[in-house]
C-alpha positions, 0 to 999 in steps of 0.5 A: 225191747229197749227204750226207743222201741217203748217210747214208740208204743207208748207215744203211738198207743196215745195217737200222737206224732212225734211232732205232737210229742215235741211240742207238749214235752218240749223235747226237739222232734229229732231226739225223739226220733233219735231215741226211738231208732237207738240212735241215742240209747242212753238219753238225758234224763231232762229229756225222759222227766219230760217225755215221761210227764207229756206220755203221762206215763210211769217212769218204769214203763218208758225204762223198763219191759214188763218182764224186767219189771216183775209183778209190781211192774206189771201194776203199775202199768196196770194202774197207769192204764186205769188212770185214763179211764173215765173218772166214774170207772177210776172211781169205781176201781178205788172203791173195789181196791178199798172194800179188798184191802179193808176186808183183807185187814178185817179178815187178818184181824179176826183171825188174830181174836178168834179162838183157835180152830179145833184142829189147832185146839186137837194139836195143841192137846196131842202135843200136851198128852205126848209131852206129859206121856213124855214126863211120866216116862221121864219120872219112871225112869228116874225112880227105877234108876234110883231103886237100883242105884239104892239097891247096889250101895245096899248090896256094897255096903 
């Protein structure tokens, strides 16, 4: 899909003529309809800054498919279409979206005071007794080669 073919959804999603376009953005009828037969694929950017305010639409969904925009593309359109839903649902929204982000803010904090869970405080205990195990092993060993090197300059002396 390129620019002309968004231009059209959006413009006809919106119920609004090409004509009706052109008079709120102040974009003549023709370039529109130029843009949205790809007569003219690369338009002037005072003339999408304009079409873009009149559709009341994100620049990144006038430019760009939702493919190519990925995941934040896809919430921006999102968002852009609760935009126009009464003000008692956008208000609605806000507070979902607040209560999610501060509840996900609480849990990351509690998460950083808590103790650590058992298995933490099992691992960490495993991990102390392999590496004491480790240490004793280490000593045995140094106190066993100390006795035979003592032993050999007792032995060739």
């Amino acid at each position: 899909m390129d620019i002309g073919d968004r231009l059209r959804l959006i413009r006809t999603e919106q119920n609004l003529t090409a004509k009706k376009l052109s008079e709120i953005s102040g974009v003549p009828e023709k370039t529109i309809y130029r843009i949205e037969t790809g007569e003219v694929k690369d338009p002037k950017l005072s003339s999408l800054e304009a079409l873009i305010r009149a559709l009341n639409c994100s620049a990144d969904r006038l430019l760009f498919d939702k493919s190519e925009s990925g995941l934040s593309g896809i919430l921006k359109h999102t968002f852009e279409h609760a935009s126009k839903l009464p003000i008692g649902d956008r208000v609605a929204i806000i507070s979902i979206i607040d209560k999610y982000l501060l509840a996900d803010r609480l849990n990351s904090m509690i998460q950083d005071l808590a103790p650590p869970s058992l298995i933490e405080q099992m691992e960490r205990e495993e991990y102390i007794d392999h590496q004491m195990m480790n240490e004793a092993i280490q000593e045995e060993e140094d106190a066993e080669r100390a006795e035979a090197m003592e032993a050999y300059y007792r032995g060739n002396s």
